[in-house]
C-alpha positions in Angstrom: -137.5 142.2 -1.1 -140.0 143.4 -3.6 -138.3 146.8 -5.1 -141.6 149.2 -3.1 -141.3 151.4 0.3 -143.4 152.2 2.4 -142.4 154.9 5.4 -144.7 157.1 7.8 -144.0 160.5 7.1 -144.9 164.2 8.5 -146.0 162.9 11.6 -144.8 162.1 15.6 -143.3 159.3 17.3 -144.6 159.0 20.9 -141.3 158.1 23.2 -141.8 155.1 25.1 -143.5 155.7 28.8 -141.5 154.5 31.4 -143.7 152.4 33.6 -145.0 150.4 30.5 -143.6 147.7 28.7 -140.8 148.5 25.6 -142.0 148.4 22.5 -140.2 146.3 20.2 -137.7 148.2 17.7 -139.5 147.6 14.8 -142.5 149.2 16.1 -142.9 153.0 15.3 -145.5 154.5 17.9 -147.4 157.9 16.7 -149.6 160.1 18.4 -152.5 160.2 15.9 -154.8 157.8 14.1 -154.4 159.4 10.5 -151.1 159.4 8.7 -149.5 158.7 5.6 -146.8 156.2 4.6 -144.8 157.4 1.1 -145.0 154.5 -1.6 -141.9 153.8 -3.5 -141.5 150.9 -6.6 -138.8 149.8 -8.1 -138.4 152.1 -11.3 -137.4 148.4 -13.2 -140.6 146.6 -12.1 -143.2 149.6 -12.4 -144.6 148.8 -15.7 -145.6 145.5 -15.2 -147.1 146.5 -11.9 -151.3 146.6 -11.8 -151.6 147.7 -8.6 -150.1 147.5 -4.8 -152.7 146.3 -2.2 -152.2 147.5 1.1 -153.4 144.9 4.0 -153.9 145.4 7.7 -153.6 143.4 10.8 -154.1 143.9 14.4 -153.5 140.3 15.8 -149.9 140.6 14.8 -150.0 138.7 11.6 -152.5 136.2 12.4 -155.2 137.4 10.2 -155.2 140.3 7.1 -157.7 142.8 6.0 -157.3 144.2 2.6 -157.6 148.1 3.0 -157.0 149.6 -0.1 -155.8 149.3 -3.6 -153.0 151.6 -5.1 -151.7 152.2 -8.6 -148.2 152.4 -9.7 -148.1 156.0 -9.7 -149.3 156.5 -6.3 -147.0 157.8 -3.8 -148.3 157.8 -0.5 -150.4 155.2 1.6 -152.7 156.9 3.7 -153.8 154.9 6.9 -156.9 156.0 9.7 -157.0 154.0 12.4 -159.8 152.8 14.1 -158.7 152.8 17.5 -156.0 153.4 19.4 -153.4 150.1 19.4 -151.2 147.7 17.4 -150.8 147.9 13.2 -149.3 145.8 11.1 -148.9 146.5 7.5 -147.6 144.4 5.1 -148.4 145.1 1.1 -149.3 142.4 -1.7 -148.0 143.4 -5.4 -150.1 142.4 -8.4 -148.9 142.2 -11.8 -150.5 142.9 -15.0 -150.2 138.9 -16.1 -152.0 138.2 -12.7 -149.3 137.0 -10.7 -149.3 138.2 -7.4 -146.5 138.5 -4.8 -146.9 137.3 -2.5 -148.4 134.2 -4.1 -150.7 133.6 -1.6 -152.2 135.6 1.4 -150.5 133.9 4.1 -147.2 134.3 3.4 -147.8 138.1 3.7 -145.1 139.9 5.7 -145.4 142.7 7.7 -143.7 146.2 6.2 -144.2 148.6 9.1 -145.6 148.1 12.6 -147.0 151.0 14.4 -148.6 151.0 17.7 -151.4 154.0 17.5 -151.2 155.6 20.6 -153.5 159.1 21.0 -153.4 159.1 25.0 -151.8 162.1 26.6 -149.2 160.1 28.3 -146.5 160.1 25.4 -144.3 163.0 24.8 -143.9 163.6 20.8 -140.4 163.2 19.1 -139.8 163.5 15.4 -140.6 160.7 13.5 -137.6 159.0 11.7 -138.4 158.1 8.0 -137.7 154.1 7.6 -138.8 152.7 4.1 -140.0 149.2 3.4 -138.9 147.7 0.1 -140.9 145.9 -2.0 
């Protein structure tokens, strides 16, 4: 764990449909392409933080796009998706002597999953607030 979470906040779930496949449980599905995920560090680590850099994938993992830097004291992520469909989000920390966890780009995890779905065939449901832990 890397001390940092990372939860979608102020927004909907979309319950599952019935005639289409389950979702897995670690996959949040929302009703809407913009939203924000809250940023938490560890209070210990903070100071030696440079910044957070938020990556994206939408092959499940295979391959990463960096999105956006963040500073320590930033406390929400926000997120627009492109299209409707499946996010990953996983977070690489780097520190002020240039270390970086991970240490490389492949052995990024994923932090949050969300499936983007803005179709009218979901019925909205409040969104539980799950943080990721860096």
């Amino acid at each position: 764990m890397h001390g940092f979470a990372l939860a979608l906040v102020g927004f909907t779930l979309a319950a599952p449909v019935p005639q289409k496949a389950e979702l897995p449980a670690d996959v949040y599905e929302i009703n809407t392409r913009d939203f924000a995920m809250p940023l938490e560090l560890d209070a210990k680590r903070k100071e030696k933080i440079e910044c957070v850099r938020l990556y994206t994938s939408t092959d499940q993992g295979l391959t990463w796009t960096h999105q956006q830097d963040y500073t320590p004291g930033d406390t929400k992520v926000i997120y627009t998706a492109p299209r409707d469909g499946l996010y990953w989000f996983a977070l690489e920390v780097v520190f002020k002597d240039g270390k970086r966890d991970p240490a490389k780009l492949k052995a990024l995890e994923a932090s949050m999953k969300v499936y983007v779905n803005t179709g009218e065939t979901t019925v909205p449901q409040p969104l539980p607030v799950k943080g990721l832990k860096l």
